[in-house]
Jmol script that loads the backbone (N, CA, C; Angstrom):
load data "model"
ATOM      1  N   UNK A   1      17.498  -2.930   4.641  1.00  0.00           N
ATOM      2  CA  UNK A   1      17.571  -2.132   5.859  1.00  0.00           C
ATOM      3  C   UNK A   1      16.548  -1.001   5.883  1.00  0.00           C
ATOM      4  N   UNK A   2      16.021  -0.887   4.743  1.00  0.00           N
ATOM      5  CA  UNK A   2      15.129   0.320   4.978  1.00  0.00           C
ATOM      6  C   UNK A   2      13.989   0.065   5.783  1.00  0.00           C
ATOM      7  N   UNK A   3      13.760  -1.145   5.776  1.00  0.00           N
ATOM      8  CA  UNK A   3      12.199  -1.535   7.144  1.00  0.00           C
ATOM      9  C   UNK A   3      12.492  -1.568   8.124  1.00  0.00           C
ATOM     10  N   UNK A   4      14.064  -1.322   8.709  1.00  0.00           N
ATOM     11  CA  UNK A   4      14.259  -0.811  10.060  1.00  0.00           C
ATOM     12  C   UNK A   4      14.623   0.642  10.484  1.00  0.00           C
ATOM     13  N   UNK A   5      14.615   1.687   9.221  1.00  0.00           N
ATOM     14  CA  UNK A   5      15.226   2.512   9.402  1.00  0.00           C
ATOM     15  C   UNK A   5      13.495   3.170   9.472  1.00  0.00           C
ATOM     16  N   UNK A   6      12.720   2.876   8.847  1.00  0.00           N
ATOM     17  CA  UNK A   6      11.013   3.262   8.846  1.00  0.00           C
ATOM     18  C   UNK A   6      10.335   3.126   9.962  1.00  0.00           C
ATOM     19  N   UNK A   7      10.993   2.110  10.806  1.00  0.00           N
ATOM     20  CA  UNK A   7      10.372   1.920  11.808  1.00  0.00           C
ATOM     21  C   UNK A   7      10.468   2.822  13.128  1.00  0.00           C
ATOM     22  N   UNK A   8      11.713   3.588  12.739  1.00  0.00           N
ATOM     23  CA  UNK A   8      12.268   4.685  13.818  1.00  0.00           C
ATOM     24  C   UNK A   8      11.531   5.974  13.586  1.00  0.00           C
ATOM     25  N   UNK A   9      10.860   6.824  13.991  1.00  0.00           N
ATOM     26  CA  UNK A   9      10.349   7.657  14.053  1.00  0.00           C
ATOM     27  C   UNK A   9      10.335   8.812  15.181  1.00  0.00           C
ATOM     28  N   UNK A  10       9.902   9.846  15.168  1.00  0.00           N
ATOM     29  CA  UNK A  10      10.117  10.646  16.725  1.00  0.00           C
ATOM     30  C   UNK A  10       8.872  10.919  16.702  1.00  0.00           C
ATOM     31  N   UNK A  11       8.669  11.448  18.233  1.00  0.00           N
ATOM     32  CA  UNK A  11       7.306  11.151  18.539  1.00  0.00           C
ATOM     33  C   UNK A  11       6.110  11.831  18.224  1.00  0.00           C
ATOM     34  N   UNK A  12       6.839  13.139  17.276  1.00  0.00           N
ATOM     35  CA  UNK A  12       5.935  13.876  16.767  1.00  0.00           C
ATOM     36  C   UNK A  12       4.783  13.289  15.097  1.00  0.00           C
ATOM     37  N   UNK A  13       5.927  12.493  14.686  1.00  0.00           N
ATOM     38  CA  UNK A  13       5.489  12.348  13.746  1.00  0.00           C
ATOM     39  C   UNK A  13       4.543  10.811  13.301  1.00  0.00           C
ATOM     40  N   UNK A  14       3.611  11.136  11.912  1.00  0.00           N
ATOM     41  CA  UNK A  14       2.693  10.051  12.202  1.00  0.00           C
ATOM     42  C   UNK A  14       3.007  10.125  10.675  1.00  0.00           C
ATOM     43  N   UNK A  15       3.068   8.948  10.103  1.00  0.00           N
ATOM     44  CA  UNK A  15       3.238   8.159   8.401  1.00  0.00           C
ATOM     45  C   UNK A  15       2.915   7.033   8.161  1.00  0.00           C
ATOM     46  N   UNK A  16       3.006   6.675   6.927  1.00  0.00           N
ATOM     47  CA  UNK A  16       2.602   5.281   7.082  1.00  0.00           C
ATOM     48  C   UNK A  16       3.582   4.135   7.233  1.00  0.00           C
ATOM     49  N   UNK A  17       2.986   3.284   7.639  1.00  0.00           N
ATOM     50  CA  UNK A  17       3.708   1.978   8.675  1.00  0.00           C
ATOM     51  C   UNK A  17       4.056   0.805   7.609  1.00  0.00           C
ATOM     52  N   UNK A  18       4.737   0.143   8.521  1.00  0.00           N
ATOM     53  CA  UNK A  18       4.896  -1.257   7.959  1.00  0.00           C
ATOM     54  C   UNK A  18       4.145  -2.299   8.056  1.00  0.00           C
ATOM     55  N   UNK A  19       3.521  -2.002   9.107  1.00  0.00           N
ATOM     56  CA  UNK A  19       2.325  -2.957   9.849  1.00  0.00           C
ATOM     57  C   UNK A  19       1.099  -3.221   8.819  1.00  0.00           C
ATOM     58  N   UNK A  20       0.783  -1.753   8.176  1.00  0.00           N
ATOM     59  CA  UNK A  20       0.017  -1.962   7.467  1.00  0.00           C
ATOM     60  C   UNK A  20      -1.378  -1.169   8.048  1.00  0.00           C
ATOM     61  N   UNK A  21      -1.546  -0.831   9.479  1.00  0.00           N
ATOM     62  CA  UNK A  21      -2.645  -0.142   9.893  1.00  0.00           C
ATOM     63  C   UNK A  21      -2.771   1.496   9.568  1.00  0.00           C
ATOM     64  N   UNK A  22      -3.984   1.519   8.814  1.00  0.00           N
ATOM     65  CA  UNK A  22      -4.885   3.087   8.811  1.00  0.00           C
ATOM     66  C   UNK A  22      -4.323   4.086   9.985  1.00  0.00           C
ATOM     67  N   UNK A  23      -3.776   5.691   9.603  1.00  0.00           N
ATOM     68  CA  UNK A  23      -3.489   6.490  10.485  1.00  0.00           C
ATOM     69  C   UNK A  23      -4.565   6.573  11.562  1.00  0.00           C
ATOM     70  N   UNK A  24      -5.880   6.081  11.272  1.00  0.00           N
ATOM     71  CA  UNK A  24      -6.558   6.294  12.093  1.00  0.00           C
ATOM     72  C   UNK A  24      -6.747   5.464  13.098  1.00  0.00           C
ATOM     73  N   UNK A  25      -6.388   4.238  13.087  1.00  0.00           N
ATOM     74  CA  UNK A  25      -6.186   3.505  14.219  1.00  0.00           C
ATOM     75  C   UNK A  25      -5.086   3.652  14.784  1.00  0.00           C
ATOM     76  N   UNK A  26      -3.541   4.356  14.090  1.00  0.00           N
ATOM     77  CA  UNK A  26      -2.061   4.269  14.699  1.00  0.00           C
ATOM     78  C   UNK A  26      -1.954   5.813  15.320  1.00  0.00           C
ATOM     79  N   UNK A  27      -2.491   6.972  15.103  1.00  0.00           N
ATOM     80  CA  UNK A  27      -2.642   8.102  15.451  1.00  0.00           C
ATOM     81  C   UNK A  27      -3.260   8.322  16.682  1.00  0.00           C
ATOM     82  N   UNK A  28      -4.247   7.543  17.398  1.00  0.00           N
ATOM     83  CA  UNK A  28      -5.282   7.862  18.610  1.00  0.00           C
ATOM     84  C   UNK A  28      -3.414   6.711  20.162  1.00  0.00           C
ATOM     85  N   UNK A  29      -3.655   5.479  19.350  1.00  0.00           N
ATOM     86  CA  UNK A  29      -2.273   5.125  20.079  1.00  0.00           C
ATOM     87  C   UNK A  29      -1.220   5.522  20.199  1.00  0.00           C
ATOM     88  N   UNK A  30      -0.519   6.379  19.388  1.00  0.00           N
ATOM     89  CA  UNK A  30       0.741   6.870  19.367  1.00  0.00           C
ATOM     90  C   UNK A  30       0.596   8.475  20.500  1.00  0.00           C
ATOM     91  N   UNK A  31      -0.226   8.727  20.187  1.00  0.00           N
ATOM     92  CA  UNK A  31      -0.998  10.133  21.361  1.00  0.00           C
ATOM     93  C   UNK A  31      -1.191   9.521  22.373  1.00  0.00           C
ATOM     94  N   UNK A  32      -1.919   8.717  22.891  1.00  0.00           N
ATOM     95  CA  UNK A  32      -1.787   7.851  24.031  1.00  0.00           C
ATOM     96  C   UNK A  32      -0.621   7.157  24.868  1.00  0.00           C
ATOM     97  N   UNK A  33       0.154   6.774  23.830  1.00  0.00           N
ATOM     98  CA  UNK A  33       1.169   6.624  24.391  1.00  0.00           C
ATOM     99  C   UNK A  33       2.152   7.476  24.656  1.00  0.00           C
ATOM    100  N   UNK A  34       2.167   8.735  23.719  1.00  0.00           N
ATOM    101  CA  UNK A  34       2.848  10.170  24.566  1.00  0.00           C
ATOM    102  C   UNK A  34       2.362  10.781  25.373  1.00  0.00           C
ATOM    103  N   UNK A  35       1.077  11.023  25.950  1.00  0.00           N
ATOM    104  CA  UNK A  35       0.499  11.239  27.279  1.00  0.00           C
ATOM    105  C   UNK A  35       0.951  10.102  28.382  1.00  0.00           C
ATOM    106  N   UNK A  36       0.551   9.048  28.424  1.00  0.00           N
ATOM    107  CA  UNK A  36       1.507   8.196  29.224  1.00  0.00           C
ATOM    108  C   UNK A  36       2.641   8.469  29.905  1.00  0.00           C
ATOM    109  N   UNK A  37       3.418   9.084  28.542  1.00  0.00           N
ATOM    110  CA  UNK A  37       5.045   8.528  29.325  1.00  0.00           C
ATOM    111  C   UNK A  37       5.419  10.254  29.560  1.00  0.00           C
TER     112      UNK A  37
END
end "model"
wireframe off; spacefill off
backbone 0.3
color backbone group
């Protein structure tokens, strides 16, 4: 259960993933997508 509990995050925060992608590609999207909404 812990790879679903990692996957929850709030929107402030940026760590590393499960996915496997560099903060630097998941950091410019995750900002993007809080301007968005």
């Amino acid at each position: 259960m812990t790879t679903a509990q990692s996957l929850m995050r709030g929107f402030g925060e940026v760590g590393a993933n499960v996915v496997g992608l560099d903060l630097t590609v998941t950091e410019p999207v995750c900002e993007g997508l809080n301007i968005a909404l």
